[in-house]
C-alpha positions in Angstrom: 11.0 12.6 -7.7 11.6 11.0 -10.7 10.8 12.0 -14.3 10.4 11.3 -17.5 13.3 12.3 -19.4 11.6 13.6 -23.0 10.7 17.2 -22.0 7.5 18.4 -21.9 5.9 22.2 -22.2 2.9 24.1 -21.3 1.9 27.4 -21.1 -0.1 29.3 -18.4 -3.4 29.8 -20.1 -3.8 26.3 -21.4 -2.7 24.7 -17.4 -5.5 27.6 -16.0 -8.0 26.2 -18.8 -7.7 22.8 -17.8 -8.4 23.4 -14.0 -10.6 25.9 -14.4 -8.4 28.2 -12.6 -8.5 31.7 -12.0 -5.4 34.2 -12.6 -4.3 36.3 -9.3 -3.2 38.9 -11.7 -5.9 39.0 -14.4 -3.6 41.2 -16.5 -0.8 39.4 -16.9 -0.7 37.4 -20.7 -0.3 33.8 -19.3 -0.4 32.3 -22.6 3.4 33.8 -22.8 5.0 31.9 -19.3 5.6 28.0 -19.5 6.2 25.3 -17.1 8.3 22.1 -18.1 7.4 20.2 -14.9 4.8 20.2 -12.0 5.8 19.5 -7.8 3.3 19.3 -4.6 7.3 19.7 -2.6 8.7 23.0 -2.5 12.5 20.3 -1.5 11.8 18.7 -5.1 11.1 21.8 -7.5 13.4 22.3 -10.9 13.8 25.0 -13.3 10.7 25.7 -15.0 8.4 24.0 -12.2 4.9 25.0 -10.9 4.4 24.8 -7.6 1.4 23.0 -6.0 0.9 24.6 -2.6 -1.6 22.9 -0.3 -3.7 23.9 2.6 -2.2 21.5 5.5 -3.4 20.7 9.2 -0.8 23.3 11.0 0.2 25.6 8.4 -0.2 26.2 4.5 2.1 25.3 2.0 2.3 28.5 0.6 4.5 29.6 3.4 7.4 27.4 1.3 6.4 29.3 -1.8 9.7 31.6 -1.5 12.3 28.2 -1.2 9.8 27.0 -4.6 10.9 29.6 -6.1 14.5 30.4 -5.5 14.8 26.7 -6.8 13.5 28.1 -10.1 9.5 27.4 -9.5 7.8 29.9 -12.6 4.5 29.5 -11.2 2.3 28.8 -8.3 -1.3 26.8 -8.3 -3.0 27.1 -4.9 -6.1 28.2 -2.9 -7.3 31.9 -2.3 -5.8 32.0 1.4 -2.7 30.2 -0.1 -2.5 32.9 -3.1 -2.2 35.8 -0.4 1.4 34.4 0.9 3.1 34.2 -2.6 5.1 37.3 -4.4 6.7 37.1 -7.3 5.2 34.8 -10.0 1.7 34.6 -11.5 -0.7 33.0 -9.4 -3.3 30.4 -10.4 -6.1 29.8 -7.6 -8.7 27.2 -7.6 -11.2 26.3 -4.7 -9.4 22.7 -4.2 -5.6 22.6 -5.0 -5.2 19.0 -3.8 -8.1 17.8 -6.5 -7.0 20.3 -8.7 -3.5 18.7 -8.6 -4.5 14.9 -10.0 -6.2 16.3 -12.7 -3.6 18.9 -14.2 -0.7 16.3 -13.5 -2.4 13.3 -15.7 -3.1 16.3 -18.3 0.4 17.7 -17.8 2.0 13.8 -19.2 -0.7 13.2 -21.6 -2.3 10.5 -18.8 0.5 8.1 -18.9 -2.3 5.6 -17.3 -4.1 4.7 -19.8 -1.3 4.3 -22.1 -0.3 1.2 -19.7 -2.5 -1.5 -18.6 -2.9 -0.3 -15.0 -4.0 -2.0 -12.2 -4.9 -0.7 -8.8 -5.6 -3.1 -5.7 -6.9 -1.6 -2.3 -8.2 -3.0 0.9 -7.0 -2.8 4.5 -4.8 -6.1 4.3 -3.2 -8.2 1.0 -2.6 -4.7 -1.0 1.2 -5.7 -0.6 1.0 -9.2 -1.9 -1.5 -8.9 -4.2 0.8 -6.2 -5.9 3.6 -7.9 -5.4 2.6 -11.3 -7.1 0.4 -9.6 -9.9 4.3 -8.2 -10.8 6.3 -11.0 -10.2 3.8 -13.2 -12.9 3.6 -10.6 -15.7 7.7 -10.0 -15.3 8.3 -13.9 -15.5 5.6 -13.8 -18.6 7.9 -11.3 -20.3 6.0 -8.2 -19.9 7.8 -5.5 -19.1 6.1 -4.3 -15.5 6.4 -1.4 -12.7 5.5 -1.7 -9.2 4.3 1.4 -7.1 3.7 0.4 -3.4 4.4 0.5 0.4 7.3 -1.3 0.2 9.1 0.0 -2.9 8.7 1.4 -6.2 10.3 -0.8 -9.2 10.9 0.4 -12.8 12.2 -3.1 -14.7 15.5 -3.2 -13.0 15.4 -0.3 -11.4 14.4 -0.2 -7.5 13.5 2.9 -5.7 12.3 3.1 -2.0 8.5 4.4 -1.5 7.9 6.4 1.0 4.3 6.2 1.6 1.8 3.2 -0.5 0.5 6.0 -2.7 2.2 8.6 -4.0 1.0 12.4 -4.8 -0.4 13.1 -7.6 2.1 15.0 -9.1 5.1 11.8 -8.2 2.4 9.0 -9.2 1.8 10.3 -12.7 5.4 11.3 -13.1 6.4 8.0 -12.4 4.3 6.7 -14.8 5.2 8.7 -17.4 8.4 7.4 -16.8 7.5 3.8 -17.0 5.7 4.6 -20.1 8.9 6.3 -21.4 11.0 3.1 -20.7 8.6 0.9 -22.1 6.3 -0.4 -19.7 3.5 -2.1 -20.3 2.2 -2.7 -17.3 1.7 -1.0 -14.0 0.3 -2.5 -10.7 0.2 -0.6 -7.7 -1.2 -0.5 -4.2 -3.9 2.6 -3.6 -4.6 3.6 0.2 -7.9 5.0 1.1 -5.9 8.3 2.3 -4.7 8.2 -1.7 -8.7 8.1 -2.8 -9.8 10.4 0.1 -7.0 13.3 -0.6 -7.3 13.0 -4.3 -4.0 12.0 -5.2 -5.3 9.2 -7.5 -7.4 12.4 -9.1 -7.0 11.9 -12.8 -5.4 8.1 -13.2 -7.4 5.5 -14.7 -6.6 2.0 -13.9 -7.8 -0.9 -16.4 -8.8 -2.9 -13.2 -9.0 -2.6 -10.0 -9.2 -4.9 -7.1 -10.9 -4.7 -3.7 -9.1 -7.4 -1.1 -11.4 -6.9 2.2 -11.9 -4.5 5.1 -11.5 -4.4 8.3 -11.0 -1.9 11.7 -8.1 0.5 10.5 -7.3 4.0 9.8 -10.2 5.5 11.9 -8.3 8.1 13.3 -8.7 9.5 9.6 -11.7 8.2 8.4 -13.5 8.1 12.2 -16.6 5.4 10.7 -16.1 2.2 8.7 -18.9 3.4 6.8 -16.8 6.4 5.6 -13.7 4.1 5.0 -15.7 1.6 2.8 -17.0 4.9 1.0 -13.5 5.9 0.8 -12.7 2.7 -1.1 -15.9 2.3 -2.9 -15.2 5.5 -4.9 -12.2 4.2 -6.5 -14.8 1.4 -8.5 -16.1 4.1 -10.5 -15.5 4.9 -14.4 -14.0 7.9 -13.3 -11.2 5.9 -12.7 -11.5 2.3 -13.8 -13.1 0.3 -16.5 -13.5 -3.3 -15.0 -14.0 -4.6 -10.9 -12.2 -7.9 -9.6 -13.6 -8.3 -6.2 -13.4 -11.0 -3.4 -16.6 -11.7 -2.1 -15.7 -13.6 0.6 -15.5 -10.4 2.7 -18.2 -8.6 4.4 -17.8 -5.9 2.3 -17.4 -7.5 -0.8 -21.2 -7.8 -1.8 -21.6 -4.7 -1.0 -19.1 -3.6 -2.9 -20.3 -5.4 -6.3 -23.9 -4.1 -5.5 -23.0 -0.5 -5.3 -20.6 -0.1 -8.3 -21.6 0.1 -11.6 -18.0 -1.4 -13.1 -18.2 -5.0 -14.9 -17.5 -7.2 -11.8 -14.8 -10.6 -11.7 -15.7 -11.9 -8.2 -13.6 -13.6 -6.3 -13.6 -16.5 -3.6 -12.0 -19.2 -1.7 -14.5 -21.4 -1.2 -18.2 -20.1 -3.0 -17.8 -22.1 -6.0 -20.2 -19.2 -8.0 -17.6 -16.9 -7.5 -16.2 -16.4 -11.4 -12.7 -17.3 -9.8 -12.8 -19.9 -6.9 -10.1 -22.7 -5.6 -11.3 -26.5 -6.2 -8.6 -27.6 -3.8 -6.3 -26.4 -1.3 -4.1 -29.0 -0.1 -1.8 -27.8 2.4 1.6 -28.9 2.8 5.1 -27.8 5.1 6.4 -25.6 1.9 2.9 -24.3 1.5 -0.1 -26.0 -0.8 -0.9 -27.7 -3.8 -4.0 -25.5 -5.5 -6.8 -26.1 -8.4 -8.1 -22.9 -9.2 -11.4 -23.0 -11.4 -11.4 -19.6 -13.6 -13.8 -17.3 -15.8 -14.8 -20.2 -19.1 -14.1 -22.9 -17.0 -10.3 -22.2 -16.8 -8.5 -24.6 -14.7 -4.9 -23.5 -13.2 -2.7 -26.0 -11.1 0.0 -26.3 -9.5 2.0 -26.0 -6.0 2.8 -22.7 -4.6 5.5 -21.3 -1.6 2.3 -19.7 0.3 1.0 -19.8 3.7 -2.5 -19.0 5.0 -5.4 -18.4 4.0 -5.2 -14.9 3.0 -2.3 -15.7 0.8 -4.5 -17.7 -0.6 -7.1 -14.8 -1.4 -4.5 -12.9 -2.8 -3.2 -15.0 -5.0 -6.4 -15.9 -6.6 -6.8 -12.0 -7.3 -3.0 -11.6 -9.2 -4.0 -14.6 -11.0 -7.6 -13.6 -12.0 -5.9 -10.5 -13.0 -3.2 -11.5 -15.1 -5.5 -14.2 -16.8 -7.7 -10.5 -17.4 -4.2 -8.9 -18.7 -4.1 -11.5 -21.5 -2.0 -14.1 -20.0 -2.1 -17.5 -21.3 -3.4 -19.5 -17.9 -0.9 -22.2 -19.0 1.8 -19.4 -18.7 0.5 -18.2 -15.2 0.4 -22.4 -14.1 4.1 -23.2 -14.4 5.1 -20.1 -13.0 3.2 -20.9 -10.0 6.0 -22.4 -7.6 8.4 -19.4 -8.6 6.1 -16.7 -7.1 7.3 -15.7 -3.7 5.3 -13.5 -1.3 6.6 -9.6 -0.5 9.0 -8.7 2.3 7.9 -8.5 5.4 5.1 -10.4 4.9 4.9 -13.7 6.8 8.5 -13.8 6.1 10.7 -16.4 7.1 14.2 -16.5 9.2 15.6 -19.6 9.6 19.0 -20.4 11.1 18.9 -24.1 11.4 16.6 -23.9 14.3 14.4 -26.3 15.4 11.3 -24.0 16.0 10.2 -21.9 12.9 10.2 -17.8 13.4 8.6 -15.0 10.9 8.0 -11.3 10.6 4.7 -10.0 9.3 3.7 -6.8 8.8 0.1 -7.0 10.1 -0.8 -3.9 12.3 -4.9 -4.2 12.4 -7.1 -6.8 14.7 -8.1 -8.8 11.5 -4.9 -9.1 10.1 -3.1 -10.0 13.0 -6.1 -12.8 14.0 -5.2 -14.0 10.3 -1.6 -14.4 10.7 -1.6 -16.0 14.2 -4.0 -18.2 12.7 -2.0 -19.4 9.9 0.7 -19.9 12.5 -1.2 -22.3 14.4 -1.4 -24.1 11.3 2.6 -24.0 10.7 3.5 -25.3 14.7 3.7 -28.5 16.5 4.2 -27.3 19.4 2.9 -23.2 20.6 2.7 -19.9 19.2 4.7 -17.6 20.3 3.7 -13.9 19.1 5.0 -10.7 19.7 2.8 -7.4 18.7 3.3 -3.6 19.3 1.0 -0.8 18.1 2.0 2.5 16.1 1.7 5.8 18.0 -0.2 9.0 16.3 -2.6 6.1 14.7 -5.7 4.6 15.2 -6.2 4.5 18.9 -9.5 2.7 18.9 -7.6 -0.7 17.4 -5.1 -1.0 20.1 -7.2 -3.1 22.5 -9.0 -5.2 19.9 -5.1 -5.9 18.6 -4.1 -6.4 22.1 -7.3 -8.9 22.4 -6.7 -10.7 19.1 -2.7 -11.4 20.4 -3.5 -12.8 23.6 -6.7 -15.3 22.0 -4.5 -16.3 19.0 -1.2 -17.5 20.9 0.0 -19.6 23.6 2.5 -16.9 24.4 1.5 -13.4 23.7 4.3 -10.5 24.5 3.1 -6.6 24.1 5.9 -4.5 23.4 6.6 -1.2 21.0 6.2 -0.4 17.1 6.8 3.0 16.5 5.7 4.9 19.7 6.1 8.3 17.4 5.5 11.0 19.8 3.0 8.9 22.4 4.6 7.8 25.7 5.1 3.2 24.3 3.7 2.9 27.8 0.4 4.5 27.1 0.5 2.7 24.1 0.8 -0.7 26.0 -1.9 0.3 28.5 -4.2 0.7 25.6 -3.4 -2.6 24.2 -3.3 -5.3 27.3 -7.0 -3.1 27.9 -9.1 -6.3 30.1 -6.0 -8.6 29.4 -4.3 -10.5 32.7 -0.7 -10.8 31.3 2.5 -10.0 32.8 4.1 -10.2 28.9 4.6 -6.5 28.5 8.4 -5.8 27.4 8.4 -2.2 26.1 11.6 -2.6 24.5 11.0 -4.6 21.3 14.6 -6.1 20.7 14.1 -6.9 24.7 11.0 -8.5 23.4 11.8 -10.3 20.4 14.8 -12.4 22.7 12.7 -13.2 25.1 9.9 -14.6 22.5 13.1 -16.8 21.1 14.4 -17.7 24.4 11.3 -19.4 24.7 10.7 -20.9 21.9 11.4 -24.9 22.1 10.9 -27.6 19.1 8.2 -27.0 16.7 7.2 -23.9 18.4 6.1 -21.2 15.7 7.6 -17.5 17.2 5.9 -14.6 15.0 7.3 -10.9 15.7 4.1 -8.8 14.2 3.9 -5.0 13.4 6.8 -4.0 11.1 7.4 -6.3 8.6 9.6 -4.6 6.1 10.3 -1.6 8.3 13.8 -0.7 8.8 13.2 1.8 11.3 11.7 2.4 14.8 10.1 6.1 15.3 10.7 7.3 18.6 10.0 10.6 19.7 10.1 11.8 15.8 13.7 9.8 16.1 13.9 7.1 13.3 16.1 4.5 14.7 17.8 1.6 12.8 15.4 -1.2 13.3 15.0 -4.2 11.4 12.3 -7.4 13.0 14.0 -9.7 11.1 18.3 -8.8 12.1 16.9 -8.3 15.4 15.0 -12.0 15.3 17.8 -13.5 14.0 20.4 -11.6 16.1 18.3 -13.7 19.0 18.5 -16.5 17.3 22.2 -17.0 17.3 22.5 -15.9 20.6 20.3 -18.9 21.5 22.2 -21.6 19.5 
């Protein structure tokens, strides 16, 4: 975890004030005992540390309490069952350690947040992009940015790799403490609906914050859509933003702007009483030509290295946002054909074949019937499209992936993504679910050559699932794995 680098002290009394926490040893003076830094992983505790210790699905993370604090933890915030499997330092308790944890982190660095202009974008798809092109137009306007996302975490120069799209509370508000420290003035980032359900976004304020869309995903956790549109919906709240950019071209969008109580920017590609709309979309091989009509009549044109729609949706947010930042609309206009779209992401590899190939990251039945539909737009010939699904996920997607692979190419091959600890050929049973295909290739390097072995001129092969990944999770085995070595690996061998 990193952390700011100005040092930063609290005592016991005033962290238990804050929290409304409760002293396991009501005698002890805790006014007299200090932290100088705060961790939710017993592996990432220094000197001086408290240690957050959450209730978990199989065990409690009290039981790592002893490794906290050999490593030098001086304290220990956690529940009441938690608080009986600790010895040895004071105690704090409070009903909700994981709520608890957002709140005393943000006080712990003086909310960093707010002394940024931070912006938060969730939905099920476009988070990535969104993110990614918000940065890339306030770095190329000069102003000094960080990223926080599924793909990486950047500070300026500095790159570090993310491990999940939202940190924990105590990690997210470290980091921006640090960006604050080195001068940031900006900081985008993606925010999950597990980040808003598990409170790890307790206690951040964003500036703005933008809702892309939503669509079947991530039932396993939240088990109704109606629960994972609440799970999203919370974020538009002054509790932790001050204004709402929405695109209203989603289902949910309306809803969205009814419910919150935020001043709304809406969105949209084609409803031309949305505040930010396109006039014109004129698609070309390298990607379009756009007029975008803004909030006051703002007019911003010019051509841009995009495919699909739903690049198209996302970049009309970054620009409505940055425009919202303060950035001159002239500014954002001739930076236009510099922005590129993230890794992984309808990304291209091209070797000098005749037939164009991508990776794309889409793993839910919307966002895969999106990208195969932007590929039919790319090919002269077929579609070629290779999907797996994720094991220990969302099993109720699987089919309805499966279904949207089959409808949206001319070639559809069902293969593997990270199997996890599921059996890949369950997995494939769930997905080919009322499909007649004899496509099923479990092994996905297996897959991806025959997909490319295919392929003939002005065919369009897309390998779906991974995207950025550079691992395949097998058996609780991360194996070196990379869509786009292994599509251009087959490739080669073709040529």
């Amino acid at each position: 975890m990193l952390r700011p680098m100005s040092s930063t002290s609290k005592n016991l009394d005033a962290v238990a004030q804050i929290i409304s926490a409760q002293s396991a040893t009501p005698s002890l003076e805790l006014k007299e005992i200090f932290i100088t830094g705060i961790s939710q992983s017993s592996n990432e505790i220094e000197e001086g540390d408290i240690f957050i210790a959450l209730p978990g699905e199989k065990f409690h993370g009290a039981k790592f309490a002893a490794d906290a604090i050999k490593k030098g933890a001086k304290a220990v915030l956690t529940d009441k069952s938690g608080a009986a499997l600790v010895t040895g330092v004071p105690v704090l308790i409070v009903n909700n350690p994981r709520r608890s944890a957002g709140v005393l982190s943000a006080w712990f660095h003086n909310e960093p947040m707010r002394d940024l202009y931070s912006v938060g974008i969730t939905g099920t798809n476009g988070k990535t992009t969104v993110t990614t092109l918000l940065h890339q137009i306030m770095s190329l306007a000069g102003r000094e940015s960080g990223l926080i996302g599924t793909i990486e975490t950047r500070i300026g120069n500095e790159i570090l790799r993310s491990t999940r799209t939202t940190p924990e509370s105590s990690e997210l508000q470290s980091l921006a403490a640090v960006m604050r420290e080195r001068h940031m003035r900006n900081l985008i980032m993606e925010v999950s609906s597990h980040a808003i359900a598990l409170d790890r976004v307790r206690g951040s304020h964003f500036a703005v914050v933008g809702f892309t869309n939503l669509s079947q995903d991530h039932l396993d956790f939240h088990l109704t859509m109606e629960s994972y549109f609440q799970a999203k919906a919370e974020l538009f709240t002054f509790e932790y933003a001050d204004l709402a950019v929405i695109n209203i071209d989603d289902s949910y969008g309306p809803q969205l702007q009814e419910l919150t109580q935020l001043p709304v920017v809406t969105l949209s590609r084609l409803n031309t009483q949305a505040n930010w709309h396109y006039i014109k979309i004129e698609n070309e091989y390298y990607g379009a030509f756009v007029s975008i009509r803004g909030s006051g009549g703002i007019l911003i044109e010019g051509q841009v290295n995009l495919h699909g729609g739903y690049n198209y949706d996302n970049l009309l947010m970054a620009i409505a946002i940055a425009v919202e930042s303060g950035i001159d609309p002239i500014d954002i206009a001739s930076l236009l054909p510099k922005l590129r779209g993230a890794s992984g992401r309808l990304e291209a590899v091209a070797l000098g074949q005749k037939f164009a190939a991508f990776v794309d990251y889409a793993h839910s039945p919307d966002a895969v019937t999106r990208v195969l539909e932007t590929a039919r737009e790319l090919s002269k010939g077929r579609v070629i499209g290779v999907l797996g699904c994720g094991g220990d996920r969302d099993r109720t997607k699987r089919a309805a992936m499966g279904q949207a692979l089959n409808v949206g190419s001319d070639v559809a091959i069902f293969t593997s993504d990270n199997p996890r600890s599921e059996s890949a050929e369950d997995i494939l049973k769930d997905m080919t679910t009322g499909i007649a295909t004899g496509n099923v290739i479990s092994d996905r390097a297996q897959a991806i050559r025959s997909a490319v072995n295919q392929a003939e001129d002005g065919d369009v092969v897309i390998i779906l699932g991974k995207g950025h990944e550079t691992g395949q999770d097998i058996g609780g085995v991360v194996h070196p794995f990379d869509d786009r070595i292994e599509l251009a690996k087959a490739i080669e061998e073709k040529k």
